[in-house]
DRENLUMKE-70211 format. One record per atom (N, C-alpha, C): x, y, z. Coordinates in pm, whole numbers, plus 50000, padded with zeros to 5 digits. Each point is the difference from the previous one (the first is absolute). Example, Ala and Ser with C-alpha at 12.3 -4.5 7.8 and 13.67 -1.06 7.14 Angstrom:
2
513194943150780 499115011950000 500905012050000 499655010549928 500825011950006 499235010950073 
// end
This chain:
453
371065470032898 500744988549951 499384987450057 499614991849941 499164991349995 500904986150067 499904994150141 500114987849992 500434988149919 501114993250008 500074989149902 499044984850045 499535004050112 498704989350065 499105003849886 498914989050033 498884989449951 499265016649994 500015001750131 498505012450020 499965016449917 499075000449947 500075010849952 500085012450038 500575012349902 500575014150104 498375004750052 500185003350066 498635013050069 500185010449906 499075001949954 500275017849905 499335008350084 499684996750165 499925011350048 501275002850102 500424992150029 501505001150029 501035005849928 500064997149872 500495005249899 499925014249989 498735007850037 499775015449985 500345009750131 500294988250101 500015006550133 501804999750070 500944999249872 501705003850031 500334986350030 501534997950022 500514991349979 500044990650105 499755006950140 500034994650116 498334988749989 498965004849953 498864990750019 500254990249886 500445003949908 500104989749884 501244994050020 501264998050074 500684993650061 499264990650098 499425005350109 499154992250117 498824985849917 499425014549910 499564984249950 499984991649950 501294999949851 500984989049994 500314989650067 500365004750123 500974989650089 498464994250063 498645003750072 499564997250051 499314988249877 499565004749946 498934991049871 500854985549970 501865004449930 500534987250005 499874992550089 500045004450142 500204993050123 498644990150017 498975001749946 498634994250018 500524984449877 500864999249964 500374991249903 501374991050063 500075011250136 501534992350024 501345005249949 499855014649925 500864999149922 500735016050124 501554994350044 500435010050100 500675012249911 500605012650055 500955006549923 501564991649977 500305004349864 501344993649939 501225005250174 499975010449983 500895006950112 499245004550122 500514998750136 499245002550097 500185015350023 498555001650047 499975016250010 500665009150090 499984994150142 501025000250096 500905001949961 500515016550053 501685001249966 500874993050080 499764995050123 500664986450022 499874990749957 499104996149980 500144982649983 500615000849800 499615013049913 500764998949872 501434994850022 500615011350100 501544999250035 500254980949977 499455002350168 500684979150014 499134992249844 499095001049959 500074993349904 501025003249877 500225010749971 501275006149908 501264990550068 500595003550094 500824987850095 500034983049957 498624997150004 500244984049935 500234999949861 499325007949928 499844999549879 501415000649940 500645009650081 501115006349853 501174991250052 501455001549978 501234991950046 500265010750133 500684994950082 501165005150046 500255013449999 500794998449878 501065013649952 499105005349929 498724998549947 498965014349892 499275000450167 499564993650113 499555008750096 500825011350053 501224993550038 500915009050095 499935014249920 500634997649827 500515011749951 498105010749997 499364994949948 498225007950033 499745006750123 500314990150093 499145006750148 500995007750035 501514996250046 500905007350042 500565013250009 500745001950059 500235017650053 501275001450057 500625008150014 501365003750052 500044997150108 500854992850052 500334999650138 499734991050096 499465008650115 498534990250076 498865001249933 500295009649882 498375005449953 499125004950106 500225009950054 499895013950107 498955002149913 500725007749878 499405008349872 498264993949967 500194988149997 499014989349947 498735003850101 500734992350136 498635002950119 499715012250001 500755012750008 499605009349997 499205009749914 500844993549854 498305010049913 498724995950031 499854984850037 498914993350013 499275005350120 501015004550092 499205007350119 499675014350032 500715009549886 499345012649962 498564999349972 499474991349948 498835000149921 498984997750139 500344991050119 499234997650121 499785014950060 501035010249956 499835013050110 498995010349931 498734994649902 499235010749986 498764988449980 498685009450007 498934991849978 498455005549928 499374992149956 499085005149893 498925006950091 499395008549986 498855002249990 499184995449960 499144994550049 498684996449932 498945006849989 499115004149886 499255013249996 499004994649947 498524992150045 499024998049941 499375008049979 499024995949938 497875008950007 501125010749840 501134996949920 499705004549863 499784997349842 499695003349979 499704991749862 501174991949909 500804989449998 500694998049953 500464985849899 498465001249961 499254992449898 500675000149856 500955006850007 501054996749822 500945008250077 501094993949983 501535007150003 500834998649917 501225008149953 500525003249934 501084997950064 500914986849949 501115001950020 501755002149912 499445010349915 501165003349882 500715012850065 500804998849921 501495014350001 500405005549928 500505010549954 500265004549937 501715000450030 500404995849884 502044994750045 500655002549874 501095011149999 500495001149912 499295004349884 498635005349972 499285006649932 499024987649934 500204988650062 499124988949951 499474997250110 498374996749968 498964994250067 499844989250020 500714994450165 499784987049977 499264992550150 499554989749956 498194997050084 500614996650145 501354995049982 500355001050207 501145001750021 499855004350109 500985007450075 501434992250006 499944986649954 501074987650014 500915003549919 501044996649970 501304994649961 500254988150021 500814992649921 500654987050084 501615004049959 501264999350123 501095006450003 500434989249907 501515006349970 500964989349944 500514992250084 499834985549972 500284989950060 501104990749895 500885000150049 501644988449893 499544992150029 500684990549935 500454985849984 498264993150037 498985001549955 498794994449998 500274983649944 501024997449932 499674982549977 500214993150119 500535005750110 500364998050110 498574993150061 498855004149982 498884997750064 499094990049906 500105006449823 498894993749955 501154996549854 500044988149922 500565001649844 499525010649920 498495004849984 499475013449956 500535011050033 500655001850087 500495011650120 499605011349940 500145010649922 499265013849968 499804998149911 499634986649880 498295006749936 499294992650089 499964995650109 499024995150040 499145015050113 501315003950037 499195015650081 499495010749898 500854999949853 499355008149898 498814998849955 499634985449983 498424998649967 499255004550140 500484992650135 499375003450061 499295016150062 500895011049992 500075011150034 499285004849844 499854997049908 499725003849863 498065002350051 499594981350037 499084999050006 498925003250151 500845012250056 499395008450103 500055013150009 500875005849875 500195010749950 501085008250062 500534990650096 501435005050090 501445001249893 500455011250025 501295000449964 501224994450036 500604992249916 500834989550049 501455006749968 501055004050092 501515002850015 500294993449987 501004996549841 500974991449930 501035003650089 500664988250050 501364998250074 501264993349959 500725015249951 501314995749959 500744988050000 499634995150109 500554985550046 498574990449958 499785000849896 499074989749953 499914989049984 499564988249996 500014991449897 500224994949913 498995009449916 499965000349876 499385012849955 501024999349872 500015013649896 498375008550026 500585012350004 499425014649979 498514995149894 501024995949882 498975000049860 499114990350023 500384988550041 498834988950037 499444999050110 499735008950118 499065001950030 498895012049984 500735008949942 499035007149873 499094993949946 500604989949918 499344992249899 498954992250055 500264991850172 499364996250022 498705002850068 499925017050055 499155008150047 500145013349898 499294997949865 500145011749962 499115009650002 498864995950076 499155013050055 500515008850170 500544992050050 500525004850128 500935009950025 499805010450102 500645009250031 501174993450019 501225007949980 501584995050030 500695013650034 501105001750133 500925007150002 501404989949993 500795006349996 501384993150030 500885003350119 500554989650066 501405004450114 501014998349901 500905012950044 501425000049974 500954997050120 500604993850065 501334996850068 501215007649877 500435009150061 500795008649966 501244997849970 500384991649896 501294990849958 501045006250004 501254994050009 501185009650000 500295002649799 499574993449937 499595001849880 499155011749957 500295012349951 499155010249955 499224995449893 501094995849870 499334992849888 498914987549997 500204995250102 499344990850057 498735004250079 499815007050059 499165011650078 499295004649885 500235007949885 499505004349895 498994991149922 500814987749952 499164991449910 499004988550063 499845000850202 499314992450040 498685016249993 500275007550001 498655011750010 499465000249855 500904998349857 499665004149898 499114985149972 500324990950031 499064985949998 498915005050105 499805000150104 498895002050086 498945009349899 500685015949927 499165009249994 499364991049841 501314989849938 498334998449874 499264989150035 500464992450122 498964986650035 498495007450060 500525013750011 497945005150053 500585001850122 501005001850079 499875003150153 499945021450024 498744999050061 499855011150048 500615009850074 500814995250061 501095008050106 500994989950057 501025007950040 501514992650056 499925001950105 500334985150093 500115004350143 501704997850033 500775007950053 501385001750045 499994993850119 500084988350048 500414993450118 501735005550061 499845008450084 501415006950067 500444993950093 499284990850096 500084991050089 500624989550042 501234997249908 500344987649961 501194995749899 500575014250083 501075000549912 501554993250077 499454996050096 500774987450090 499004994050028 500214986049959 499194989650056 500025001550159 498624997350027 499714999250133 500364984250084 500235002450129 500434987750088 499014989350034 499604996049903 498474991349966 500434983950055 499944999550157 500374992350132 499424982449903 498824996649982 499574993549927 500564993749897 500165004649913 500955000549831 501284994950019 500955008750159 501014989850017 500484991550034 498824997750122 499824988650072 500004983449887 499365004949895 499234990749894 501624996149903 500895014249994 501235001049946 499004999049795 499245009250024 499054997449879 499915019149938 500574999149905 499505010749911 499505000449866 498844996249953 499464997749849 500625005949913 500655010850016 500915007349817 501024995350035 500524986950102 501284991649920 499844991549949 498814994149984 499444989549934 499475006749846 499965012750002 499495002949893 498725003249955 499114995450115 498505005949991 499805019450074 499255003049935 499765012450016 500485012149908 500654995249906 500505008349965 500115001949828 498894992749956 499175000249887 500265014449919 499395011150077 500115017949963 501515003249927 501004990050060 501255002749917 500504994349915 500034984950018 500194988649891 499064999549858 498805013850008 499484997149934 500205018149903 501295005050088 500355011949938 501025004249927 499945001749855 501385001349913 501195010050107 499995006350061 501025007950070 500614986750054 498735000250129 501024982750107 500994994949883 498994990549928 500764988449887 501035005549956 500725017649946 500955000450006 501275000150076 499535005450116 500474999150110 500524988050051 499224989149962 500174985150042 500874998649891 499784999149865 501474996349932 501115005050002 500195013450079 501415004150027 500514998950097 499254995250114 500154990250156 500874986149926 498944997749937 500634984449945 501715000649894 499935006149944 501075003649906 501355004550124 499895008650101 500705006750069 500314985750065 499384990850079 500184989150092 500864993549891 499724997649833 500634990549984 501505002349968 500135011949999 501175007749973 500974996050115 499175003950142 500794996150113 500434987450025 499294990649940 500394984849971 501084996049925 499955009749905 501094993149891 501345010950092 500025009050074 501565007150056 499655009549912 499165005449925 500065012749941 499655015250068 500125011349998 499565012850028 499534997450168 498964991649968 499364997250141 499854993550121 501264993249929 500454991050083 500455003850159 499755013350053 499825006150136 498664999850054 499185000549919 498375001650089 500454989450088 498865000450091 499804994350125 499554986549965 499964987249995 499284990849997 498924997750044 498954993549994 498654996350090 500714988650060 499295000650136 500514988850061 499104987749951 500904987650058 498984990149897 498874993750059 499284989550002 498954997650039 499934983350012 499884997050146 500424984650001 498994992749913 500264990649903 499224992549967 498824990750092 498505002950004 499544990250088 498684999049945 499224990950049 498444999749864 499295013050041 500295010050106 499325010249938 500355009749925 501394996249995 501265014449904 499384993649837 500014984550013 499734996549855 498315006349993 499084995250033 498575003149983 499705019949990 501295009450046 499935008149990 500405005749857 501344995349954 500395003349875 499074994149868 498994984250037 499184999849873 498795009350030 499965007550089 498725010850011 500735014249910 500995003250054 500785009849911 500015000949898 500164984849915 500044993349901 498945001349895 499034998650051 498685000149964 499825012549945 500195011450159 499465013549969 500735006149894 501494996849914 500825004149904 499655001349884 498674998349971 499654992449856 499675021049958 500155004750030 499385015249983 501575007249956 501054996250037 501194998149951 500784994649904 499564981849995 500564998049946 499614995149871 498325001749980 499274999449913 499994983949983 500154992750098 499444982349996 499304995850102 499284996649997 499244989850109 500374991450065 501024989849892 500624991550100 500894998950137 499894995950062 500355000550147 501815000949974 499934984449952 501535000249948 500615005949937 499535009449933 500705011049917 500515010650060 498935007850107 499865009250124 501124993050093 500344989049998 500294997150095 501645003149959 500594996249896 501034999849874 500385015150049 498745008049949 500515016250008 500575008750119 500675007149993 500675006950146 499055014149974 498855002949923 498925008350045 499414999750091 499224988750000 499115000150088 500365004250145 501374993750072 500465002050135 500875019249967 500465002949900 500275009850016 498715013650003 498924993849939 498665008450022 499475004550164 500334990850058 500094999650148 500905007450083 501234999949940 501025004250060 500065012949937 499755004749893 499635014149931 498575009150113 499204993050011 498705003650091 500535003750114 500584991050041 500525005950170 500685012750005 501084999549879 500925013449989 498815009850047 499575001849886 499125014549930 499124999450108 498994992850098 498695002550027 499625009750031 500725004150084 500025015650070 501335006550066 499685013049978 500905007750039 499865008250182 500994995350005 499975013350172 500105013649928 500905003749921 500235012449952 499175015149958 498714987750027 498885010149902 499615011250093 499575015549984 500465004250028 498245012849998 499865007550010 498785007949906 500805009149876 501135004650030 500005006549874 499544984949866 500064992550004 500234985049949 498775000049914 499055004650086 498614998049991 499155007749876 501135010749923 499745008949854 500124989349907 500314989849994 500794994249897 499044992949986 498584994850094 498604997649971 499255004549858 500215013950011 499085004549929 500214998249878 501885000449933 500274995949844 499934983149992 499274989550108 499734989949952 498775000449950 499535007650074 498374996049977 498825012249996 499175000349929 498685011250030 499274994850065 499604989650088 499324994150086 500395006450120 498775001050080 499435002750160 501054993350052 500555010350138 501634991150006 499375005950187 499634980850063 500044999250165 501154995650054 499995009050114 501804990650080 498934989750125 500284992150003 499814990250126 500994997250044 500115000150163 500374995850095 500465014650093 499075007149961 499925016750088 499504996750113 500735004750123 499304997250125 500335015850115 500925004049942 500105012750139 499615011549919 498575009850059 499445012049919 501055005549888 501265003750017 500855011649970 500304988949870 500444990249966 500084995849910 498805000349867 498824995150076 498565005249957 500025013649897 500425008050037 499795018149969 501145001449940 501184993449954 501344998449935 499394997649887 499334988150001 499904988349860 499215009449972 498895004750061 498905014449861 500935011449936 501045003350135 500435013949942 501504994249850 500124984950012 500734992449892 498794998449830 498905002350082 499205001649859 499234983450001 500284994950074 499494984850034 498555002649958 499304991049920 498265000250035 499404991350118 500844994350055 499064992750154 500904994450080 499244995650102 500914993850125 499174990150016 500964987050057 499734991950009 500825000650173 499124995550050 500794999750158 499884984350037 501024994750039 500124989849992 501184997650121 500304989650080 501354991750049 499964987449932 499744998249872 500114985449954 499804989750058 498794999050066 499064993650123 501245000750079 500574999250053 500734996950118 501054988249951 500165003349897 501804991949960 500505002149987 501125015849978 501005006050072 500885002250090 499065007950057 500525004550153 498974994350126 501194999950077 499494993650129 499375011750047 498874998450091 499525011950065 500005012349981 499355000949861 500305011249908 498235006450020 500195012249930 498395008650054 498744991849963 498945003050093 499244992549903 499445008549884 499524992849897 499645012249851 498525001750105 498834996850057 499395009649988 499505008750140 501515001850044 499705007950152 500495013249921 501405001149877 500145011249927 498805004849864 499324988549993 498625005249893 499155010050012 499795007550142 499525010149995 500505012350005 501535000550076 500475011449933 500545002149873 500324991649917 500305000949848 499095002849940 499044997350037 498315003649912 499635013150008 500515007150136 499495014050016 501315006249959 501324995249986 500915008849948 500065000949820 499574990649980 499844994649847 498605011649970 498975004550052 498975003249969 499345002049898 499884985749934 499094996749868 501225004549873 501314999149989 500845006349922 500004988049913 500064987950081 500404989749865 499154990450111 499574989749897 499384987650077 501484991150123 499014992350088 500734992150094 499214988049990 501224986949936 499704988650056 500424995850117 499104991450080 501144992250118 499844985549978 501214997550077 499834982250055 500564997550097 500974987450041 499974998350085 498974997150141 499614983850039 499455002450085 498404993549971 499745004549843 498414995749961 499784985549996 498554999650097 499844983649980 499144998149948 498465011350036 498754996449940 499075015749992 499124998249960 499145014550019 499915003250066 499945005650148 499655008850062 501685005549977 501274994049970 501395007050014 499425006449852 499784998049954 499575011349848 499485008650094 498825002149979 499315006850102 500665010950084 500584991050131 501215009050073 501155011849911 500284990549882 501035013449944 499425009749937 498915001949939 499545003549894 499405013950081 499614996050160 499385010350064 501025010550048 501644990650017 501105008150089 500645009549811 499394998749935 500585007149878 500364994249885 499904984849955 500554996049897 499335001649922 500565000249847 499465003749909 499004983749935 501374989650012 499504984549928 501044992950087 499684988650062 499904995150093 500974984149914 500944992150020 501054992549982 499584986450056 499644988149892 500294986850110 501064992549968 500514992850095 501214992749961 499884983050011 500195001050117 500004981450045 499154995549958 498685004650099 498404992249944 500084996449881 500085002449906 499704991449893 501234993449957 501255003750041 500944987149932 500014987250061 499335002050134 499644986550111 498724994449903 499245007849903 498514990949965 500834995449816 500875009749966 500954992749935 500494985450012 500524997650077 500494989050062 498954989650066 498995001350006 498964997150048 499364990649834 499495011749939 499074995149914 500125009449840 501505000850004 500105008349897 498975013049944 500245000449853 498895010449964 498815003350089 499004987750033 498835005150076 500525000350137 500814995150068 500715009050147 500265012350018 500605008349881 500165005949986 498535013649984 499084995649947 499095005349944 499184999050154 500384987950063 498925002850119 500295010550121 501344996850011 500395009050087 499835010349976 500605003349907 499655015349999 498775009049958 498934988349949 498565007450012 499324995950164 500974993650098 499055002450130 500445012750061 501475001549936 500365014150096 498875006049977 500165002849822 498435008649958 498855003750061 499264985549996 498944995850074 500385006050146 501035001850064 499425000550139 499825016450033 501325006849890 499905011850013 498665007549933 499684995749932 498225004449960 499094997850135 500424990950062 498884997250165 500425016750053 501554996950051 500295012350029 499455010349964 500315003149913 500035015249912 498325000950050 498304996049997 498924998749988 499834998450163 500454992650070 499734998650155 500605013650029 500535007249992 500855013150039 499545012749929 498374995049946 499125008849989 500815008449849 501034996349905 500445004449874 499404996349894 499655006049884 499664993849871 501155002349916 500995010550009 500904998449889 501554999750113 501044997549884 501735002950075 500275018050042 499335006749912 499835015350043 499665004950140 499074993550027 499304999950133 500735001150096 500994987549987 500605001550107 501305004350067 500305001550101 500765012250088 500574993150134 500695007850057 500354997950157 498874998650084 499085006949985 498955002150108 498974981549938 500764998749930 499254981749979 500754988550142 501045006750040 500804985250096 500205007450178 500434997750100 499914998850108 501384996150011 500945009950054 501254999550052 499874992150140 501024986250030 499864993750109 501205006050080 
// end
């Protein structure tokens, strides 16, 4: 991928993987002055992600349950093993594809589902859809989107796509967000189990800030005939309770002091209604008791505590799609979800925004890998900042390897191409890796690649 600088690509860089034709990108622009869009440094991305974005899209991105225990700690699993370095072998072309889900695909990457992306960039996921399109990474549509399923299809329609499900208290609703995923082209369903109580996200409340009351994030439903019915019989039922009819027992919402951010919140609501109420105008949205009941419908349904594994059959009459659970973290659950008929695991603590001082995902990655023994693929996350953490999981057993933050920080950064940069340096660095550690392909490598500290 060629530089948007003055200088032209190397086509011998170009033949020699992504890591030299990355290097010499950045080096050639640089002879012009021209720096990277996003800094390569997984620190210094962070604090620049920090200036860049607001407030409340940093807190809710970086943040983690608690003290975020969880947070420091996946990050410091990854310090307790170390590479080998294996010169004097030939490792003059490497190969870094996989084989996932019976498709061949050129790296080992993923990029996880990440919500509420306008939070960082106005593009928010087509801007990671093109981007992940145009590196051949598979991009996890997140329930809590943006924007619609179909339009970012549309807007990456060569790009790999799976989908997250958040497991609604809505079955029917559950049904027709999988039967949209399976004709927009998404390859497999990922079951996020993790999150079926919001986690104590210390940050978020500090801020007194949650984006699906404002109405962003939640695109995947407003833009789903089930919700929209759902929302007109929310609305119909409220107005019933208004006039002293039938319903006139529900509970009230409590109300909401008027103040310029209660107002600046409801014309954002306002806005997002137009998928409802079929107008654009602000004032019209604003007129309608959809739009705020779309919100107040979302919160109901998002998720259920209830869910359950017998729960987990009722998968299969939504969908014929490859069906992953994420947010698997203790072995025995692991060897449940195969013997449930699951096709993969996704091991995950939802980086560390859950639970406080919860396991790290990859101190349990190697016994799930040897209890799993090649039965169904394993993604992980949690924890990944740059290539050599590819690297690290891929050797302790993963099948395809999860990024999360890094690129919604180059999101926020520099949109589409932030996005595109970050996550081709992970690339780039894990190709150094993979070749300094004496590998030419992802096959290659094993346990006997890292150094237990």
């Amino acid at each position: 991928m060629a530089h948007s600088g003055a200088a032209p690509e190397d086509p011998a860089a170009a033949s020699r993987g992504i890591s030299r034709r990355t290097q010499s990108d950045i080096y050639r622009a640089g002879i012009s002055g021209t720096r990277p869009r996003v800094p390569v440094d997984v620190a210094r991305l962070e604090t620049a992600a920090r200036k860049a974005l607001s407030a409340e899209a940093f807190a809710y991105i970086a943040g983690g349950a608690g003290a975020e225990r969880t947070v420091a700690a996946n990050r410091a699993a990854f310090g307790r093993w170390q590479v080998w370095p294996r010169p004097l072998r030939d490792v003059s072309s490497r190969d870094l594809s996989i084989d996932f889900l019976g498709v061949r695909h050129p790296t080992p990457l993923l990029l996880a589902p990440l919500g509420v992306m306008e939070m960082a960039h106005p593009d928010a996921d087509l801007a990671v859809a093109r981007a992940a399109a145009s590196l051949g990474v598979p991009y996890t549509l997140s329930n809590q989107a943006s924007v619609p399923m179909e339009a970012v299809r549309d807007a990456a329609p060569s790009g790999s796509h799976l989908f997250q499900l958040y497991w609604s208290a809505s079955d029917e609703l559950n049904a027709s967000l999988l039967r949209r995923a399976e004709a927009s082209g998404c390859e497999a369903i990922v079951v996020t189990l993790d999150t079926h109580l919001l986690g104590w996200r210390t940050r978020d409340l500090d801020l007194a800030y949650l984006p699906f009351t404002r109405a962003m994030g939640i695109a995947q439903y407003t833009s789903d005939p089930v919700f929209q019915q759902l929302v007109r019989e929310r609305s119909r039922a409220s107005a019933a309770s208004s006039a002293g009819g039938a319903y006139a027992a529900a509970e009230p919402a409590p109300p909401v002091r008027l103040t310029p951010q209660a107002v600046a919140a409801g014309v954002r609501i306002a806005r997002k209604g137009a998928a409802l109420t079929g107008s654009k105008s602000v004032r019209e949205n604003l007129r309608s008791p959809l739009p705020r009941a779309a919100v107040e419908t979302f919160l109901d349904v998002f998720s259920t505590p209830a869910l359950t594994w017998d729960d987990l059959a009722k998968v299969r009459q939504w969908t014929s799609l490859p069906v992953i659970l994420k947010g698997v973290v203790h072995p025995d659950d692991a060897i449940r979800a195969l013997d449930a008929g699951m096709d993969g695991i996704w091991i995950s603590n939802h980086g560390g925004r859950q639970i406080d001082q919860s396991v790290p995902t990859l101190d349990v990655l190697p016994t799930i890998a040897e209890r799993v023994a090649g039965r169904a693929p394993i993604i992980f996350d949690s924890g990944v900042r740059q290539g050599s953490d590819v690297f690290i999981a891929l050797a302790l057993g993963a099948t395809a390897v999860a990024l999360g933050r890094p690129y919604a920080y180059g999101l926020g950064i520099a949109g589409e191409a932030g996005v595109r940069e970050a996550t081709r340096n992970v690339l780039a660095e894990f190709d150094i890796t993979l070749g300094l550690s004496g590998h030419t392909s992802i096959a290659e490598v094993g346990r006997e690649a890292l150094r237990a500290i």
